[in-house]
C-alpha positions as CSV (number, residue, x, y, z in Angstrom):
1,X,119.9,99.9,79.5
2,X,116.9,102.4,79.6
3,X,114.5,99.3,80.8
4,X,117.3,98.7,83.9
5,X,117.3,102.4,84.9
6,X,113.4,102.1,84.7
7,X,113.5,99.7,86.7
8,X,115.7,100.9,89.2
9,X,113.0,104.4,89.1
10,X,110.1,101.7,89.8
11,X,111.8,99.9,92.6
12,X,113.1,102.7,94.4
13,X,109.3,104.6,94.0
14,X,107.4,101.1,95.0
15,X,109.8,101.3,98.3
16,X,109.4,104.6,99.2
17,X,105.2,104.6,98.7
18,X,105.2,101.0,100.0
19,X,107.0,102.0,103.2
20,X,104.8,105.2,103.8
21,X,102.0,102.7,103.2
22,X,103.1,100.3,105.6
23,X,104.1,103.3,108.7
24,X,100.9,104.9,108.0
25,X,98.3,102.8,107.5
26,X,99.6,99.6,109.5
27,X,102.0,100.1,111.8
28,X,101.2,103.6,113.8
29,X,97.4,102.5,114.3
30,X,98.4,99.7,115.9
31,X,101.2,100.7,117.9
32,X,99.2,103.5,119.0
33,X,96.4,101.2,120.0
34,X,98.4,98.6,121.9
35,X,101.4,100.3,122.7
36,X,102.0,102.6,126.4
37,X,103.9,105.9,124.6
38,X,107.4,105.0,125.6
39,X,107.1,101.5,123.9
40,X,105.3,103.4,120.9
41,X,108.0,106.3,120.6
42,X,110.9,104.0,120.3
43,X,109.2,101.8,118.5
44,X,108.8,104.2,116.1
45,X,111.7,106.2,116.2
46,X,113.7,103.3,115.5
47,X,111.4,101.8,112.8
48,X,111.5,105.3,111.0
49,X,115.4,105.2,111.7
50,X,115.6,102.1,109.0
51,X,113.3,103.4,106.6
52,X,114.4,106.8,106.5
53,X,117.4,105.2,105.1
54,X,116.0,103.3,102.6
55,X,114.1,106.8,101.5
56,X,117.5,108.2,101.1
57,X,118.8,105.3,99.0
58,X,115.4,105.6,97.2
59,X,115.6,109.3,96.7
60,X,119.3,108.7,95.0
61,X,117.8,106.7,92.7
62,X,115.1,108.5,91.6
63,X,116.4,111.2,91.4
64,X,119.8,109.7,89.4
65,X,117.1,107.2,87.3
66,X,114.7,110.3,86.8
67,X,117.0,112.7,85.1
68,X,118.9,110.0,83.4
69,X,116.1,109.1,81.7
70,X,115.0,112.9,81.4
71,X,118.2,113.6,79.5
72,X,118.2,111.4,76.8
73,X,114.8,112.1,75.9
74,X,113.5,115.6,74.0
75,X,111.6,117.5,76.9
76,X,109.7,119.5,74.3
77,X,108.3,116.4,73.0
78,X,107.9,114.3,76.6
79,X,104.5,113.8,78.1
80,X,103.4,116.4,80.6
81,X,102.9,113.5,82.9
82,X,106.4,113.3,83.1
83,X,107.2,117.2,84.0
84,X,104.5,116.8,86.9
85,X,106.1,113.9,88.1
86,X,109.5,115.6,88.1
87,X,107.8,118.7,90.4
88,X,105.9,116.3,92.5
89,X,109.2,114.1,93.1
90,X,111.3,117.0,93.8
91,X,108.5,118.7,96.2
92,X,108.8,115.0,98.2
93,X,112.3,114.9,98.3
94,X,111.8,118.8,100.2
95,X,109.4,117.6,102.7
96,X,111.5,114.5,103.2
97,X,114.3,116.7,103.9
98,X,112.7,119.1,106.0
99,X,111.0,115.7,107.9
100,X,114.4,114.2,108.7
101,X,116.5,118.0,109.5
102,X,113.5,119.0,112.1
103,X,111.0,116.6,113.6
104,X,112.8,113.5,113.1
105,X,116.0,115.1,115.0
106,X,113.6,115.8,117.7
107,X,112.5,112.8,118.0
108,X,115.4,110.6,117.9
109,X,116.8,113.3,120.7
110,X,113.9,112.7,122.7
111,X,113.6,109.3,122.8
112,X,117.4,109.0,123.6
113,X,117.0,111.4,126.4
114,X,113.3,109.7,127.5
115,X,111.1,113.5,126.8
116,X,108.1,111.1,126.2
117,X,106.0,114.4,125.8
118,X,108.7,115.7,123.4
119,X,108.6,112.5,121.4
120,X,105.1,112.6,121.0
121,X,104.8,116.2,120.0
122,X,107.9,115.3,117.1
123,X,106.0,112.5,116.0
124,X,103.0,113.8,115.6
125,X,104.7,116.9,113.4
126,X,106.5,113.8,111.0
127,X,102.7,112.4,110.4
128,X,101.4,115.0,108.0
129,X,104.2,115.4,106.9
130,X,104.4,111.8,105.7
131,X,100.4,112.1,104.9
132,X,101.5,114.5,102.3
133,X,104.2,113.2,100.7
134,X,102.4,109.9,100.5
135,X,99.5,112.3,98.7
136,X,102.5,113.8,96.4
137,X,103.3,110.5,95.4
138,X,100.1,109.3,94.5
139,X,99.5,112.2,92.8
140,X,102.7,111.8,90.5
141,X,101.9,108.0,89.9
142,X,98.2,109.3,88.6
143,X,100.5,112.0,86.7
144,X,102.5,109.8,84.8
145,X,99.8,106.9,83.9
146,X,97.2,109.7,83.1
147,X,98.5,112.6,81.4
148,X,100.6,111.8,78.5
């Protein structure tokens, strides 16, 4: 059972980085480079739409997986890897929120009501946002595999 809940932690992890991965270093540079900003705003708005739910799924799972696995094990004994990861995953899962609550409402309101400017300025505030919790995760990743 543990080795199924693991891997449920790994999957849900690999999409959430591999996504960020994907919006941040593939996607935006080009849409930004080929793309007139109405075509690039909804473009993205609605591509963050889909992921944005997979992150939620993602989040239940690691967060379910996470302290599952947590629980059955004797926290004064687990690797400090593990206790970073746990801060560093919960510190995402805050800047996620705050991501989707406040510039991401923005955005999908201003691309529905066509406030290009508006749009631009909400995307431009999701971003770093995503920059950092793309950082976080790396950083818990490194955590996990380093610090034992």
């Amino acid at each position: 059972m543990y080795e199924w809940i693991k891997f449920l932690h790994l999957a849900a992890g690999i999409v959430w980085l591999g996504g960020m991965a994907l919006v941040v270093l593939a996607l935006r540079p080009v849409a930004i480079a080929q793309l007139a900003p109405p075509e690039r705003l909804t473009l993205m708005s609605a591509v963050l739409s889909r992921f944005f739910l997979m992150v939620w799924i993602s989040i239940a799972l690691l967060l379910c997986s996470g302290f599952w696995m947590l629980s059955i094990s004797d926290m004064k004994l687990a690797p400090k890897g593990w206790h970073a990861m746990s801060g560093l995953g919960l510190l995402m899962c805050l800047v996620f929120a705050h991501l989707w609550f406040a510039p991401f409402r923005r955005l999908k309101s201003a691309v529905k009501s066509s406030d290009w400017p508006a749009a631009g300025k909400a995307l431009g505030q999701i971003h770093p946002l995503v920059l950092t919790n793309f950082s976080l995760g790396w950083l818990a990743v490194v955590a996990v595999i380093v610090w034992r």
